[in-house]
Each structure stands twice: as C-alpha cells, then as structure tokens.
C-alpha positions, 0 to 999 in steps of 0.5 A: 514479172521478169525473173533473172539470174543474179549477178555480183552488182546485185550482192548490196540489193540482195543483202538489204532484202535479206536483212529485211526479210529476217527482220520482218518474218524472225521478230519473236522468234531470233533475239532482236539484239541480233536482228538490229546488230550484226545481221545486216554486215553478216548479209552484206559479207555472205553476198559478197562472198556468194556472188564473187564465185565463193559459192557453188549457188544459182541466184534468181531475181524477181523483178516486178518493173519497179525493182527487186520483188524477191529472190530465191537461192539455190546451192546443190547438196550431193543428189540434192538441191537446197533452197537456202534462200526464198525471200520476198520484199515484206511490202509484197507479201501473198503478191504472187512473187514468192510462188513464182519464185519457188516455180523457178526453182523447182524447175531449175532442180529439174529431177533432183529433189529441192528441199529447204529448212524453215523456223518452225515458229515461222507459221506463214512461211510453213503454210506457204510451203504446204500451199506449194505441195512441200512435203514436211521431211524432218525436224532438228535444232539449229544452233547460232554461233551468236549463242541461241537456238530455234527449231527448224522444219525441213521440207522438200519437193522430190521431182515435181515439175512446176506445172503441177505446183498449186498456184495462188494468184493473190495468195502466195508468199 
C-alpha cells in the first residue's frame, strides 16, 4: 500500500469517501435526514476549501493499487497535531488500512502530540484507537449548527513513534 500526500485533484475522491464513511460509521447515531441530505455538498465544499490552500492541513492517501483505501487528515493546533480526519473506505475495514494510516500520522507529528475527537457511540472506532495505544484525554458535547448533539471522546498520542504502536495485520480499522 503506497500512502501519498493529497492534492486538489483528490478533493471530489476525498469528499465521496468522507460522506461514505459518515454514512457507514454515524447511522444511529447522527439524525439520517443529515446523513442522506446536505452532508455530501458539505464534504464536497470542505475539500474544496481545504485542498485549494484554505486550510493549514496535511492530506495523506492510502492507495491499495485499486485506488483510494483511505485517508487521513492532519491540521496543526497550537503545540498540538489534530487528526481531524481518519477514514477508511467501509468495504476495507479491519484491512490494515487504518493502522497504516494512523502510523503515518503519528510519524508526521513527530514529538508534538496527535490527538483526535470521536463519537462516543461510535464503539469500533474507539476500540480502534485503544488498539493503537490512544489515550482517552476528555469528554464534551458537540453541537451541529443543523441543530443536534453527540457526545464526543477526545484521545491522544503524546510523542510516541509509530515503530511502537501495536500492529494488527488483519484487525485494524
């Protein structure tokens, strides 16, 4: 599996995968009049914005051979390197894709601690992080300016090198 920094040409891709992801891992938990509404033009728009130079962020793709297996973005916060985004194509799921990604990531923050938000209800993801030694920091709500609230985990990773992550060759995300 190649991973590769994104680019602009990649923003539709990334947009479709996104919304996929959303639709597969947030059923039950995000309303589905959002989910099946205005969440694809909301992801086509935010990758726009993001790979035309609106957003400080590091893009990385995951290519299996037969196209894009996932990604993973990165977006530095103060002293701090948020993973705002790890997604996987749902029909590669516990591939390896999404350690290899996350590995990718840690090794790109280097010293400086990764750290992420996820749904709380959102349990394979969570056993995931744990999985990859994630660290669970905090908990808050999340308000949608669409009008509806979810619980969220925040985990993090404080200058740990890839090398030492767990991995999982047929179980990871």
């Amino acid at each position: 599996m190649d991973i590769r920094q994104g680019t602009a040409a990649d923003a539709e891709a990334i947009a479709a995968l996104h919304t996929r992801s959303w639709r597969t891992a947030y059923a039950g938990i995000i309303p589905d009049d959002y989910l099946n509404g205005s969440l694809a033009d909301e992801q086509a728009a935010l990758w726009r914005h993001r790979l035309t130079g609106g957003d400080p962020g590091h893009l990385l793709i995951a290519d299996n051979g037969d196209g894009m297996a996932g990604f993973a973005y990165l977006t530095p916060k103060g002293d701090r390197i948020l993973l705002d985004n790890l997604h996987v194509d749902p029909g590669l799921k516990r591939s390896g894709v999404g350690g290899v990604l996350l590995r990718h990531a840690l090794d790109r923050a280097g010293t400086q601690e990764l750290y992420l938000e996820v749904l709380k209800r959102n349990t394979t993801a969570i056993a995931f992080y744990e999985r990859h030694g994630g660290t669970k920091a905090r908990e808050f709500v999340e308000r949608f300016p669409e009008g509806f609230e979810v619980d969220v985990l925040e985990y993090y990773w404080s200058g740990i090198r890839s090398d030492t992550v767990p991995r999982r060759s047929s179980h990871a995300s």
